[in-house]
C-alpha positions as CSV (number, residue, x, y, z in Angstrom):
1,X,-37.0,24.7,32.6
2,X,-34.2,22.1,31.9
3,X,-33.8,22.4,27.7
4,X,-34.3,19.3,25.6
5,X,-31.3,17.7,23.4
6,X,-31.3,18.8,20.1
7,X,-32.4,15.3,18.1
8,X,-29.0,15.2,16.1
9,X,-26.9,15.4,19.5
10,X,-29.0,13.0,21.2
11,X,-28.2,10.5,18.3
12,X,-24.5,11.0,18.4
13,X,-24.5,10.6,22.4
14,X,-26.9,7.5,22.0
15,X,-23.9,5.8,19.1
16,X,-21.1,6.6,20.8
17,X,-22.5,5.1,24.3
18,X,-24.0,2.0,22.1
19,X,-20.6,2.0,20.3
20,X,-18.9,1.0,24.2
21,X,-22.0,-1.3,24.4
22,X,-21.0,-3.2,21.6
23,X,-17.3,-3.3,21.9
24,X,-17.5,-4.2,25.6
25,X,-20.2,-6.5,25.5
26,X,-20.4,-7.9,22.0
27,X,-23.2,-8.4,19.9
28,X,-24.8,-10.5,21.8
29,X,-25.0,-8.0,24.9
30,X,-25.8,-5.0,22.6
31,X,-29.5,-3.7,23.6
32,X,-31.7,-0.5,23.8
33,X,-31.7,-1.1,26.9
34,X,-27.8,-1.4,28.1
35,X,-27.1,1.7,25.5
36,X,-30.2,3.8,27.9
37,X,-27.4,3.2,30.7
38,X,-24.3,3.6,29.4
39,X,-25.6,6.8,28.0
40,X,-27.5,7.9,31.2
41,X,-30.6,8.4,29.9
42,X,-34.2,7.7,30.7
43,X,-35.3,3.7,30.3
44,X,-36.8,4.1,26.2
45,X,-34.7,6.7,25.1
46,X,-32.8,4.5,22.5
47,X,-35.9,3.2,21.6
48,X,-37.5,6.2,20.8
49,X,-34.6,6.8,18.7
50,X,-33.7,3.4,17.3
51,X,-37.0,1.3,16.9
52,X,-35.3,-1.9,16.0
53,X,-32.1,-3.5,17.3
54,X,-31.3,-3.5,13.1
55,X,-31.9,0.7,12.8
56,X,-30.2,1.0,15.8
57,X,-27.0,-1.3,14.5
58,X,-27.2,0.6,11.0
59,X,-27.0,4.0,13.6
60,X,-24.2,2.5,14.7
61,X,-22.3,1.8,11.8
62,X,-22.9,4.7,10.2
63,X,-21.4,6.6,13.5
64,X,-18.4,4.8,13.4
65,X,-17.8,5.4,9.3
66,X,-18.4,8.9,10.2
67,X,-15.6,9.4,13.0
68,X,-13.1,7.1,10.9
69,X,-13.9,9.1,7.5
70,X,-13.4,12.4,9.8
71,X,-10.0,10.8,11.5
72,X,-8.8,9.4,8.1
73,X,-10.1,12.7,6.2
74,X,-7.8,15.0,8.6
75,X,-4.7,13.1,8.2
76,X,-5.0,13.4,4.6
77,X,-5.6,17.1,4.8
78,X,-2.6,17.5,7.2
79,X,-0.2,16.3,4.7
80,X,1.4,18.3,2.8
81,X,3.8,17.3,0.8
82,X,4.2,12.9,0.4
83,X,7.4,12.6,2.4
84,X,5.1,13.5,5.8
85,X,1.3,11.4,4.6
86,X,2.0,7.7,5.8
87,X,3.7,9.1,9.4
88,X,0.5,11.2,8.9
89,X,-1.6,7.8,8.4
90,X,0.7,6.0,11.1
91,X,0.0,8.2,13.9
92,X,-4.4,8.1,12.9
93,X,-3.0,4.4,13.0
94,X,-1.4,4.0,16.0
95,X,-4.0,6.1,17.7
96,X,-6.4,3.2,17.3
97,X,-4.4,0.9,20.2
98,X,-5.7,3.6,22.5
99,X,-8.7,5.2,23.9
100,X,-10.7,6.1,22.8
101,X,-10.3,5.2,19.4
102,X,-9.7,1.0,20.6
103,X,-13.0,1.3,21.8
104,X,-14.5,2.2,18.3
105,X,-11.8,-0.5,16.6
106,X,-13.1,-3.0,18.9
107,X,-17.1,-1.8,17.6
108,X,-15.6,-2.1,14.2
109,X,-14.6,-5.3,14.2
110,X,-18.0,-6.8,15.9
111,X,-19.8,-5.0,12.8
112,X,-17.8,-6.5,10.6
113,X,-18.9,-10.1,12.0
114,X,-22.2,-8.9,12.0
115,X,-22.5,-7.1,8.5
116,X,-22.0,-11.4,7.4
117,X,-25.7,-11.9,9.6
118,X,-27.0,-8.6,9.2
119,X,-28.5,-7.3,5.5
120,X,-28.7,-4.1,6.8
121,X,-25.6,-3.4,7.6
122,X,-23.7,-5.1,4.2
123,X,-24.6,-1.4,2.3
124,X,-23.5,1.0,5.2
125,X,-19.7,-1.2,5.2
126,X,-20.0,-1.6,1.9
127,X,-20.1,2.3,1.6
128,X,-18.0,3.1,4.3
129,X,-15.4,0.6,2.3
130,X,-15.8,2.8,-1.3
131,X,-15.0,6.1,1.4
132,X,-12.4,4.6,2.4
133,X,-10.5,3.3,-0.8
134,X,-10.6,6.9,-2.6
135,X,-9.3,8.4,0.7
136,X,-5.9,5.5,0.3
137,X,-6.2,6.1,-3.0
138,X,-5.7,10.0,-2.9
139,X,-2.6,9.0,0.1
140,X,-1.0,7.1,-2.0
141,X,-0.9,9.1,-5.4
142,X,1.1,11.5,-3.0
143,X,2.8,8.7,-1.0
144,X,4.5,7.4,-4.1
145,X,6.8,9.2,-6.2
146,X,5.7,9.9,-9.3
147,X,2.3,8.5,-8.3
148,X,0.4,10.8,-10.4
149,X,2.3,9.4,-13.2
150,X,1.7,5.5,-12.5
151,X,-1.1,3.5,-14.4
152,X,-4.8,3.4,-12.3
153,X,-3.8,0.0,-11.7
154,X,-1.2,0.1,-10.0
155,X,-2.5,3.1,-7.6
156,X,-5.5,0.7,-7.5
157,X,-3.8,-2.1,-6.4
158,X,-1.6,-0.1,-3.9
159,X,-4.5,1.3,-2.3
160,X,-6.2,-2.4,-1.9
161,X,-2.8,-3.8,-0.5
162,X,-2.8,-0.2,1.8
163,X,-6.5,-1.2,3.1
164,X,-6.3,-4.9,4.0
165,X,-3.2,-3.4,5.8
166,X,-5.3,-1.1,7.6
167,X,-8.1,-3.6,8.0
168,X,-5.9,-6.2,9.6
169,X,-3.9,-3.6,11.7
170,X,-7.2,-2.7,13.4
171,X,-8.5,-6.1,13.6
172,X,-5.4,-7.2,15.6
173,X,-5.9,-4.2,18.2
174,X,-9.8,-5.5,18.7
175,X,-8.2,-8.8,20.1
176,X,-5.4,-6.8,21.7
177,X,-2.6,-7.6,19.9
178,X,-0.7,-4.5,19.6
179,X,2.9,-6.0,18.7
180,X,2.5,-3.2,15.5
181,X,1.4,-0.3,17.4
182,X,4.3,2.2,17.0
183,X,3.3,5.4,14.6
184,X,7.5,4.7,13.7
185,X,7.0,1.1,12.7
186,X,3.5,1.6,11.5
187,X,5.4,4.0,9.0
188,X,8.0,1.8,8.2
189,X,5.8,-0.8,7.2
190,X,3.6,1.2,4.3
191,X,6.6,2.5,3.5
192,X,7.8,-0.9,2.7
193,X,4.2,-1.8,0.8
194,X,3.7,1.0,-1.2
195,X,7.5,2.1,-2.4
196,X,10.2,-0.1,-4.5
């Protein structure tokens, strides 16, 4: 007797394949229908999972926050001391001009656009967005010297300036533009931002 998915697996495996939907095939070629085949499933699986194409766009969202938290969250914990945390930061970076993490950039991106359209989706980026500025903020208290020591904000405004960064980094690697795609340069460059 052929055991069925656990419900939390099946969820994951129906993101990530609607996550290749959507960055291949754009919004507008994102349905329960194409995610059923990319993630070789029976015709009403997604569906069953995602009853609306708005739950099933929040499901996605919410998968890709998770996997660039988890990516973002690991770097940070890898550092140890400030001298290594932007190479730390510019290799999670530079990973993101490749598979599969372009792939997930490229999903990114077309949520972005659609968070603009989409009232469900303004909270989840919105969250994702307060995740992500306390993870730069925690980088680059250790990135800077004496960061501990510099008013809230200046850390504030160093992890703003370290985010739009980020955020256009990525957004240039969804169009393919990956002129800034070298972990060296990548670390040159917030090196540059974020010390006198």
């Amino acid at each position: 007797m052929r055991r069925r998915p656990d419900g939390d697996q099946r969820r994951r495996e129906l993101c990530d394949a609607a996550i290749t939907v959507l960055a291949t095939q754009g919004a507008k070629g994102l349905s329960h229908l194409k995610v059923d085949r990319a993630a070789a499933v029976a015709e009403g699986t997604t569906s069953a999972y995602f009853r609306t194409r708005s739950a099933l766009l929040v499901a996605i969202a919410e998968r890709v926050v998770e996997l660039d938290l988890t990516g973002l969250a690991r770097a940070e914990s890898l550092s140890g001391d400030g001298d290594q945390q932007p190479l730390r930061l510019a290799d999670v970076l530079a990973s993101a001009a490749t598979e599969p993490h372009l792939t997930r950039a490229k999903a990114r991106h077309e949520l972005n656009m659609l968070a603009t359209r989409e009232s469900a989706l303004v909270d989840v980026m919105r969250h994702a967005n307060e995740g992500f500025m306390k993870l730069y903020r925690d980088m680059m208290l250790r990135l800077v010297p004496g960061g501990h020591d510099l008013p809230t904000a200046v850390v504030d405004d160093l992890s703003d300036i370290t985010q739009t960064f980020i955020s256009g980094l990525l957004g240039r690697y969804a169009i393919n533009d990956f002129s800034i795609s070298d972990p060296d340069q990548i670390d040159r460059l917030i090196r540059r931002m974020v010390q006198p």
